[in-house]
N, CA, C and O atoms as a Tripos MOL2 file, in Angstrom:
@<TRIPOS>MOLECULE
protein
  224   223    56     0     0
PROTEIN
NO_CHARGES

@<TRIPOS>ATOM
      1 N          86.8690  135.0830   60.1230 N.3       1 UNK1
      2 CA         86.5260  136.4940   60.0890 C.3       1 UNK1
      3 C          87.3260  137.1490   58.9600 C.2       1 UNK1
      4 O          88.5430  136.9710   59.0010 O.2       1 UNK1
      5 N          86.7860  137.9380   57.8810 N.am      2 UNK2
      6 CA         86.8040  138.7220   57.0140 C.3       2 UNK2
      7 C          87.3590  140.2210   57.4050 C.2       2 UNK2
      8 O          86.8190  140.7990   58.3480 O.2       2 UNK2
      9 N          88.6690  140.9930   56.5290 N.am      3 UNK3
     10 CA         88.6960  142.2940   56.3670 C.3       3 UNK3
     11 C          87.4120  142.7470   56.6560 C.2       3 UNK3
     12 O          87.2660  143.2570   57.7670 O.2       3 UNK3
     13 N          86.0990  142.6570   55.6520 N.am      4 UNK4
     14 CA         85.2130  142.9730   55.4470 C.3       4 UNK4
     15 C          84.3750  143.2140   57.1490 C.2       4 UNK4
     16 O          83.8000  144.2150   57.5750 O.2       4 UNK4
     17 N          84.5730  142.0580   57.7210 N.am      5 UNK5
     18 CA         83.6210  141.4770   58.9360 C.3       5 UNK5
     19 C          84.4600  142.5000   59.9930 C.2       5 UNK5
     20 O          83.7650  142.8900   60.9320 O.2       5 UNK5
     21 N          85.3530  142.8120   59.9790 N.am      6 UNK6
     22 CA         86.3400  143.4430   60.5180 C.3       6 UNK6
     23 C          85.9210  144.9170   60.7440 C.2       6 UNK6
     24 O          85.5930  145.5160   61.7690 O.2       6 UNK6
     25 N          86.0480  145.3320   59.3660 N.am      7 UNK7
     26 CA         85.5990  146.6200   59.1690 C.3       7 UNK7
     27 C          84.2630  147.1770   59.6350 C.2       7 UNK7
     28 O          83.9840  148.3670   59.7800 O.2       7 UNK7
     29 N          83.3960  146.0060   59.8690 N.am      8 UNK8
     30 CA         82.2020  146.2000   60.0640 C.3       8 UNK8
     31 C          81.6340  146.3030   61.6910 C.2       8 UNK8
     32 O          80.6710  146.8450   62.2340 O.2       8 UNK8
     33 N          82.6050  145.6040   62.0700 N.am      9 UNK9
     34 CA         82.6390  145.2930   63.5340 C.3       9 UNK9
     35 C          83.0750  146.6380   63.9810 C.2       9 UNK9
     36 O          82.2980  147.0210   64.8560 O.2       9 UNK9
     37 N          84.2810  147.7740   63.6650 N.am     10 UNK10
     38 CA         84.6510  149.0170   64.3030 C.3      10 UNK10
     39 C          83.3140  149.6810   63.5550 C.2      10 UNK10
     40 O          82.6070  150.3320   64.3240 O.2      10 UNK10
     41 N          82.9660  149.6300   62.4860 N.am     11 UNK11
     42 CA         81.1850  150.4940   62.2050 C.3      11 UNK11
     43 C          80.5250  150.5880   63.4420 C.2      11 UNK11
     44 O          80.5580  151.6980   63.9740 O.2      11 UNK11
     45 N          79.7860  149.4580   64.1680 N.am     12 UNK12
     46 CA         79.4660  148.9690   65.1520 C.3      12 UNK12
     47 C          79.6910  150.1010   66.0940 C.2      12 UNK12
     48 O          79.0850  151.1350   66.3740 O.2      12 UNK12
     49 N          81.2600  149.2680   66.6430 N.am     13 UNK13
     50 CA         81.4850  150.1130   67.7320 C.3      13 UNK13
     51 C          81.3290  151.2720   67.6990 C.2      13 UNK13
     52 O          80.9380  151.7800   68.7500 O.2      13 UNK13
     53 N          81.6160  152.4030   66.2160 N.am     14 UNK14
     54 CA         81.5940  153.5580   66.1430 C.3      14 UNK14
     55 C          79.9740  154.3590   66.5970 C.2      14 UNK14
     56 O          79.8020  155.5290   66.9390 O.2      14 UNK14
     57 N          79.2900  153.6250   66.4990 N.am     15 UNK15
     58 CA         77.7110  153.5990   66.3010 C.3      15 UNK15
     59 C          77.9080  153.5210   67.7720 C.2      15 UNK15
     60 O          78.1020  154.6940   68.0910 O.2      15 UNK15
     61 N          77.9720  152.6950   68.9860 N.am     16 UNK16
     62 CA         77.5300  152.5090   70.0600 C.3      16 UNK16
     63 C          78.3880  154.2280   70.9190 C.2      16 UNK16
     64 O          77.9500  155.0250   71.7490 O.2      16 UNK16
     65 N          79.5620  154.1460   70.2520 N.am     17 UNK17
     66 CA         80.1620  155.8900   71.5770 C.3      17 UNK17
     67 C          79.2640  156.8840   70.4490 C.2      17 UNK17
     68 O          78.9920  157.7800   71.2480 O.2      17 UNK17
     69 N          78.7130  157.2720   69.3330 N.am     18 UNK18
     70 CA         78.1360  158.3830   68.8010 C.3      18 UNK18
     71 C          77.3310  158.2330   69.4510 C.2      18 UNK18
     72 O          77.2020  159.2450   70.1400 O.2      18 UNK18
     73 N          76.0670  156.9340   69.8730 N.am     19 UNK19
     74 CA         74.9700  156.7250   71.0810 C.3      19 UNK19
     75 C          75.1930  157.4090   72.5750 C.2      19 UNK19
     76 O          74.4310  158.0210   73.3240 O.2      19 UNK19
     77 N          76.3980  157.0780   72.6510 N.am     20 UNK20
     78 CA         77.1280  156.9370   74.0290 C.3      20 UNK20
     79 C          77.4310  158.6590   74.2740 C.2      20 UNK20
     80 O          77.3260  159.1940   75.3780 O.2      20 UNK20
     81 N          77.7020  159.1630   73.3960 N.am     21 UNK21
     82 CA         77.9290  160.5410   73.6420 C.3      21 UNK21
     83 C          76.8300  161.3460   73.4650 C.2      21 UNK21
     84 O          76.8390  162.3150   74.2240 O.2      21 UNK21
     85 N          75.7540  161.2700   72.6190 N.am     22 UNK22
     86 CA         74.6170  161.3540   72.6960 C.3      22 UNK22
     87 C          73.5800  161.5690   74.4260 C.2      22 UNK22
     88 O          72.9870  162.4440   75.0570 O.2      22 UNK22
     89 N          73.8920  160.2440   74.5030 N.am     23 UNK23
     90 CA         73.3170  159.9750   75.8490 C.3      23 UNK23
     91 C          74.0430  161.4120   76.8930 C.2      23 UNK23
     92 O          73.3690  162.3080   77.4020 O.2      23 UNK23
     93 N          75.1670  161.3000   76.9600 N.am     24 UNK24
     94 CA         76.4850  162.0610   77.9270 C.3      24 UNK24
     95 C          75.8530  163.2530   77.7230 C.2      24 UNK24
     96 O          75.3770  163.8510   78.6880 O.2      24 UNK24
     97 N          75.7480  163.8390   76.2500 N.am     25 UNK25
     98 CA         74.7720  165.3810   76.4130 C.3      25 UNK25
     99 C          73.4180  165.4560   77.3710 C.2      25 UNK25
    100 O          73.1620  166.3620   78.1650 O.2      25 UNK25
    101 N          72.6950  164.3950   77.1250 N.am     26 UNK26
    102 CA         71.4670  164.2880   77.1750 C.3      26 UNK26
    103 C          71.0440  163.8250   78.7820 C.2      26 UNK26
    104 O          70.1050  163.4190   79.4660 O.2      26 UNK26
    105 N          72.5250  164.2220   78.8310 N.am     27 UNK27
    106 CA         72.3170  163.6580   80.9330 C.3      27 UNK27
    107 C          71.9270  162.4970   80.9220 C.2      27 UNK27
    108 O          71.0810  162.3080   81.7960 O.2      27 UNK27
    109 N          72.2900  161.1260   79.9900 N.am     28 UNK28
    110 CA         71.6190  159.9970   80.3230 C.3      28 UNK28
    111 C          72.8800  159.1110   80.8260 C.2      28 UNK28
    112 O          73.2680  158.1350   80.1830 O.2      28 UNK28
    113 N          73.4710  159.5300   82.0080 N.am     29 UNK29
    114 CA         74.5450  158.9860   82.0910 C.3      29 UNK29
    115 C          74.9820  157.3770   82.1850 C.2      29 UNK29
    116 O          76.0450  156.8330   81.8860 O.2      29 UNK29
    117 N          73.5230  156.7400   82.8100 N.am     30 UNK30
    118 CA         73.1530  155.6540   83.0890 C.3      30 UNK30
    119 C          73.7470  154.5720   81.8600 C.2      30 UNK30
    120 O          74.5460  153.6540   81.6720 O.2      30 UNK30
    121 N          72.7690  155.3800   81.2270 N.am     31 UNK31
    122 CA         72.7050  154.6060   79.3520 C.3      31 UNK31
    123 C          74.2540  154.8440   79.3630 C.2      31 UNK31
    124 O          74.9770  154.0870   80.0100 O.2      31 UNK31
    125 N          74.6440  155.6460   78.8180 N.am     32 UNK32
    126 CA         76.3360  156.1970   78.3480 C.3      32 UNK32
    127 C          77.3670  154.9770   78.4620 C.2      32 UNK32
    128 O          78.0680  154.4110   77.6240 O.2      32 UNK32
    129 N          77.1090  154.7380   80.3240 N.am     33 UNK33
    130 CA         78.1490  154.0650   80.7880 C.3      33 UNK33
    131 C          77.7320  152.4650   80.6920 C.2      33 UNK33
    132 O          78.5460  151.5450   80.7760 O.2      33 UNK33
    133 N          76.7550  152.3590   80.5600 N.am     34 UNK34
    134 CA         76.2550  150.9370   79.4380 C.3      34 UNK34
    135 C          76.7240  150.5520   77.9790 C.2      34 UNK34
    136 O          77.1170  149.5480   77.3860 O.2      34 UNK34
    137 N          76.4750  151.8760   77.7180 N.am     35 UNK35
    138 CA         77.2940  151.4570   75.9120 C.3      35 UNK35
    139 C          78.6430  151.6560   76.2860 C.2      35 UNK35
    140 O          79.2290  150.6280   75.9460 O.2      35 UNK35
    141 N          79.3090  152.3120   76.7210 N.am     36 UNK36
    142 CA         80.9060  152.0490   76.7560 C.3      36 UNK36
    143 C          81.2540  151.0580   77.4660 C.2      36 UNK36
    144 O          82.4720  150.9430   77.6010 O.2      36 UNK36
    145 N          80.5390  150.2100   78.0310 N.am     37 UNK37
    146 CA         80.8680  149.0430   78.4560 C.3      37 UNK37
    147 C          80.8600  147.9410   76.9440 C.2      37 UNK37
    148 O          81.6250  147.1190   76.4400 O.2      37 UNK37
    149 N          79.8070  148.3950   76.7130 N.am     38 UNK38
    150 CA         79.5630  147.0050   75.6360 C.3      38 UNK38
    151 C          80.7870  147.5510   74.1440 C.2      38 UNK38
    152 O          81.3660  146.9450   73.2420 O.2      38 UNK38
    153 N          80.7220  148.5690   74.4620 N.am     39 UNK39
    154 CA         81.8130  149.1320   72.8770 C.3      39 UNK39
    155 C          83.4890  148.4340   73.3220 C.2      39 UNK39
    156 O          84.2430  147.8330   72.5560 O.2      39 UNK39
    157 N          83.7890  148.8540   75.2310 N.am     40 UNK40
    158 CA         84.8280  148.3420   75.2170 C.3      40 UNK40
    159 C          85.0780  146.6170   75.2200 C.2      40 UNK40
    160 O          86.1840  146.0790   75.1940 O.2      40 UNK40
    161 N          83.9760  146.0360   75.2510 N.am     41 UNK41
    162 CA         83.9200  144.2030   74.8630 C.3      41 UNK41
    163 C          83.9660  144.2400   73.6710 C.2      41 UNK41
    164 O          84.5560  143.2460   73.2480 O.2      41 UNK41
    165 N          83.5360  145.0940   72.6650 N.am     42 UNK42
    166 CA         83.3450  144.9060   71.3730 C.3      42 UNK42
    167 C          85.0000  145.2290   71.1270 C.2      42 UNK42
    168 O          85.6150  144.4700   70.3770 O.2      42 UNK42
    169 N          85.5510  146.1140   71.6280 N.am     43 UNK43
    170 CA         86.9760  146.4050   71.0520 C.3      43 UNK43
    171 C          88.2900  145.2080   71.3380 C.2      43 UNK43
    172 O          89.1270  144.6290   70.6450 O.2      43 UNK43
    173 N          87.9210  145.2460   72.6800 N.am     44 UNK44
    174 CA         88.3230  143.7860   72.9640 C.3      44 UNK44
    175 C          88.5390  142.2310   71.7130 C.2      44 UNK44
    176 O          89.4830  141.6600   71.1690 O.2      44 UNK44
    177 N          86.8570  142.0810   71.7570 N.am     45 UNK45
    178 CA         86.8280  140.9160   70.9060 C.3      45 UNK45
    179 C          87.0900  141.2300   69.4950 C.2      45 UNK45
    180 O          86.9130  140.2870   68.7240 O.2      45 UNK45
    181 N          87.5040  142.4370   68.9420 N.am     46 UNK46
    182 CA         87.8180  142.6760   67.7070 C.3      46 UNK46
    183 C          89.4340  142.9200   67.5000 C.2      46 UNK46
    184 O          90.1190  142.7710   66.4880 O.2      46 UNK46
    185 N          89.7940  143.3500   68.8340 N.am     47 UNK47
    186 CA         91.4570  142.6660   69.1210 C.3      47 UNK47
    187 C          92.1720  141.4790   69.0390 C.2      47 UNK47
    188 O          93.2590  141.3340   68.4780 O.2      47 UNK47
    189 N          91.6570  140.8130   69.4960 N.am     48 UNK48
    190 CA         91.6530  139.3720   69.8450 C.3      48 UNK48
    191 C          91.2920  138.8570   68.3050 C.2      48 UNK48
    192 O          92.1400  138.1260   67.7930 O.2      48 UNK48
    193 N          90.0890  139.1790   67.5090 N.am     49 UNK49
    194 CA         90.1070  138.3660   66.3420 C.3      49 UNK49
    195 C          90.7860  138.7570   64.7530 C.2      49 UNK49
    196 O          90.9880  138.0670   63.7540 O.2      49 UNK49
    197 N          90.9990  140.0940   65.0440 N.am     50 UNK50
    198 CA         92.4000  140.9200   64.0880 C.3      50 UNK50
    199 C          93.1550  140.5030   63.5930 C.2      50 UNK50
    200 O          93.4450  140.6300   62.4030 O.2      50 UNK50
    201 N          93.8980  139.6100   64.7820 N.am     51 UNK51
    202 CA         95.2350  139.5990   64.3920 C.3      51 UNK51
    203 C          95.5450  138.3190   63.1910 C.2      51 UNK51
    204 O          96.4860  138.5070   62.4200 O.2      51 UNK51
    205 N          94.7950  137.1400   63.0790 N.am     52 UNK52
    206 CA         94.9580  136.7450   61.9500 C.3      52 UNK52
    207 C          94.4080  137.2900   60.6180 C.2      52 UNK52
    208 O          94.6040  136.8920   59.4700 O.2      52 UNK52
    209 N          93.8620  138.0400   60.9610 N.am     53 UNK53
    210 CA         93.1560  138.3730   59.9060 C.3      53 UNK53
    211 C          94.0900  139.4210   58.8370 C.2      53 UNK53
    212 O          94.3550  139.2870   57.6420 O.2      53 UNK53
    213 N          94.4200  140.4060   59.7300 N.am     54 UNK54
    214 CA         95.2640  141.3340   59.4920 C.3      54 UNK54
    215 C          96.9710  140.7960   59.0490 C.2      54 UNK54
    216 O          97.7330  141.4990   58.3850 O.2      54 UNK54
    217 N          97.3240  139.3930   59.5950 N.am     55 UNK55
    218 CA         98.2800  138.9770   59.7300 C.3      55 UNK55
    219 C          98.5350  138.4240   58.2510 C.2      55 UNK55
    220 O          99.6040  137.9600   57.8530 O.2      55 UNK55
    221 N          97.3890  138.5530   57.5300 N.am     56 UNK56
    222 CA         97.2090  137.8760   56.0660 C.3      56 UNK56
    223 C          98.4400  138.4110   55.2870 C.2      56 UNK56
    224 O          98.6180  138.0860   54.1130 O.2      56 UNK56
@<TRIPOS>BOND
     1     1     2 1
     2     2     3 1
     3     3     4 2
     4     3     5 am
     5     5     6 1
     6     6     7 1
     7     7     8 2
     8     7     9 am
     9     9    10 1
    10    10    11 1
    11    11    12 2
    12    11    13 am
    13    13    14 1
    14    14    15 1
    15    15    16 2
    16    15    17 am
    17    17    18 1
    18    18    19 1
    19    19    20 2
    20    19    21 am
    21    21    22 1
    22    22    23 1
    23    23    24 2
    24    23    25 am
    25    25    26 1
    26    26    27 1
    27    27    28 2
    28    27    29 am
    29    29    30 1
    30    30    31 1
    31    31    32 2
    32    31    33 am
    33    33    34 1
    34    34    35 1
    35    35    36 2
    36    35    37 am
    37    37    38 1
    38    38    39 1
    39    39    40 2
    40    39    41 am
    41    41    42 1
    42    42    43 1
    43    43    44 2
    44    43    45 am
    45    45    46 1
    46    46    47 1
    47    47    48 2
    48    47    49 am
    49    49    50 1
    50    50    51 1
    51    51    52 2
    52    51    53 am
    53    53    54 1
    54    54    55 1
    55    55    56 2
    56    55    57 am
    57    57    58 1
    58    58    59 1
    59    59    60 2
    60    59    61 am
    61    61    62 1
    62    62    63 1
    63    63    64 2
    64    63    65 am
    65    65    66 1
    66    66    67 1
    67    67    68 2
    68    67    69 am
    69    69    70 1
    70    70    71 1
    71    71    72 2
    72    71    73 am
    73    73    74 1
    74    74    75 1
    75    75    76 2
    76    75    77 am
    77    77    78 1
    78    78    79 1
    79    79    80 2
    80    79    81 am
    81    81    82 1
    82    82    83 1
    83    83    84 2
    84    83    85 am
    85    85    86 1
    86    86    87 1
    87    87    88 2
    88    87    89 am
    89    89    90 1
    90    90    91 1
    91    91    92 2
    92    91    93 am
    93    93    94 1
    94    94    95 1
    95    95    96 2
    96    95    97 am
    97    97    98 1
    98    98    99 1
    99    99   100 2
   100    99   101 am
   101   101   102 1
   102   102   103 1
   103   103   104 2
   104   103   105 am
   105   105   106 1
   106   106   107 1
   107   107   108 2
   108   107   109 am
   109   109   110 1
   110   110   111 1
   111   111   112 2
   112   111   113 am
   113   113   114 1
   114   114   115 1
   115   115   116 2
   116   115   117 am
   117   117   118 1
   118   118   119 1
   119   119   120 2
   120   119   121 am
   121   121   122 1
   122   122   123 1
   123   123   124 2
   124   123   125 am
   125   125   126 1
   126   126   127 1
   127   127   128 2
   128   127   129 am
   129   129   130 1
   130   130   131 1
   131   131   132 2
   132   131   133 am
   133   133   134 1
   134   134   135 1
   135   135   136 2
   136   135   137 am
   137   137   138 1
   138   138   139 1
   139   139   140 2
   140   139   141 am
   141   141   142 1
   142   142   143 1
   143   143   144 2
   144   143   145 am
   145   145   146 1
   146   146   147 1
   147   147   148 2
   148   147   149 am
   149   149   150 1
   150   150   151 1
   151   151   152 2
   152   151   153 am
   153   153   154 1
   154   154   155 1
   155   155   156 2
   156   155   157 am
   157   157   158 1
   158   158   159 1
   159   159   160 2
   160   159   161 am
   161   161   162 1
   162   162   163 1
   163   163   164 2
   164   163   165 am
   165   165   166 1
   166   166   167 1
   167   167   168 2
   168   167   169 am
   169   169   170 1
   170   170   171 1
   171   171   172 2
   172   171   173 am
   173   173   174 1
   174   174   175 1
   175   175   176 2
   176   175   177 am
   177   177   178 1
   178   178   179 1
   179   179   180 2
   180   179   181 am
   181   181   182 1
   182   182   183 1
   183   183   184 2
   184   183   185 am
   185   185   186 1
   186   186   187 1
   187   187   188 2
   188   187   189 am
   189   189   190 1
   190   190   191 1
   191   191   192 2
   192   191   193 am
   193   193   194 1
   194   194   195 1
   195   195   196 2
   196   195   197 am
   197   197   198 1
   198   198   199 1
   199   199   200 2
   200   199   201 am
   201   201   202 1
   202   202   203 1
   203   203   204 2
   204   203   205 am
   205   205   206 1
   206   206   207 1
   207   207   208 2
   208   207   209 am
   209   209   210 1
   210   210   211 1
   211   211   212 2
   212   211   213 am
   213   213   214 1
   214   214   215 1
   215   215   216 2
   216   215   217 am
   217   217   218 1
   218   218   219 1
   219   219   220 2
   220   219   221 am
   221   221   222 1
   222   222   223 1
   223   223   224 2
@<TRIPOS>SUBSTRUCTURE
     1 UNK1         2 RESIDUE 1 A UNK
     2 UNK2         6 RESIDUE 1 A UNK
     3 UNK3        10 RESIDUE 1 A UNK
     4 UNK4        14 RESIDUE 1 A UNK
     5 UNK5        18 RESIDUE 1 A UNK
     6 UNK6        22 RESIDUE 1 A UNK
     7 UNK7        26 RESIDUE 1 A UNK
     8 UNK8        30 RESIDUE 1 A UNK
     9 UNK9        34 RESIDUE 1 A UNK
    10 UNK10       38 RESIDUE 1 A UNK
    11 UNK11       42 RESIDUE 1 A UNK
    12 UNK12       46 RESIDUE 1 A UNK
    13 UNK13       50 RESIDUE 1 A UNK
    14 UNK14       54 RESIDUE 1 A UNK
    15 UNK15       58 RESIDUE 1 A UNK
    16 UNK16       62 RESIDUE 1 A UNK
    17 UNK17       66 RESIDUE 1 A UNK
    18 UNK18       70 RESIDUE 1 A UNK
    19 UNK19       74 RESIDUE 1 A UNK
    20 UNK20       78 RESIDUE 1 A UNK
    21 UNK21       82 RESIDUE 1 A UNK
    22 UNK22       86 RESIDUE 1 A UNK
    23 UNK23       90 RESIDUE 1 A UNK
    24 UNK24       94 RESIDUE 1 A UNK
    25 UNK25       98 RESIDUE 1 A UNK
    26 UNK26      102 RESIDUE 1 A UNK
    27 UNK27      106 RESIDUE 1 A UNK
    28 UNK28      110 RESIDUE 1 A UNK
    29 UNK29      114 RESIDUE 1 A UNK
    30 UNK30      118 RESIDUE 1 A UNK
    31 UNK31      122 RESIDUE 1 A UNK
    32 UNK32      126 RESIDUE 1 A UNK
    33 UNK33      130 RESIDUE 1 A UNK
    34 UNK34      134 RESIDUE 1 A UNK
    35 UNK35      138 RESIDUE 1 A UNK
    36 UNK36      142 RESIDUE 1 A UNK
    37 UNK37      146 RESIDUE 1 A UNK
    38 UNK38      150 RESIDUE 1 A UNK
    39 UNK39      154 RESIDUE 1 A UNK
    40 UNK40      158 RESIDUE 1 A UNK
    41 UNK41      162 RESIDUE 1 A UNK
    42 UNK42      166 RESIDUE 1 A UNK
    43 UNK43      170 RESIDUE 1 A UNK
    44 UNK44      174 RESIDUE 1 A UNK
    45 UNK45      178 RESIDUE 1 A UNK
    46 UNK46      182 RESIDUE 1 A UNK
    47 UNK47      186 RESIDUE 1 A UNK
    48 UNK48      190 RESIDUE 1 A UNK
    49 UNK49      194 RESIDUE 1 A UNK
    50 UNK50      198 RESIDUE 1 A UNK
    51 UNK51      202 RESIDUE 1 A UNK
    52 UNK52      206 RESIDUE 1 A UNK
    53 UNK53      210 RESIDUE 1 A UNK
    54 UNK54      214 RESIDUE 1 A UNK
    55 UNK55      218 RESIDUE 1 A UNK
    56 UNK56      222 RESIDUE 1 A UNK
């Protein structure tokens, strides 16, 4: 995994809570608490693969 791949991966996540809050206006609470599930796996697995990367 790449700086690059890195950077791209928090894009991502950033994209799924702007959805996620979206939804939260839109009374779709259902949806909401679906994407912050999957954003907090995404933050997770971008923790976990960081640290060498960053460790460069």
């Amino acid at each position: 995994m790449t700086k690059t791949d890195v950077a791209q991966q928090i894009v991502d996540i950033q994209t799924l809570l702007e959805i996620a809050k979206d939804n939260v206006l839109e009374e779709k609470n259902d949806d909401a608490l679906k994407l912050l599930h999957q954003a907090s796996r995404e933050m997770k697995t971008v923790a976990w693969r960081i640290v060498p990367v960053l460790g460069e």
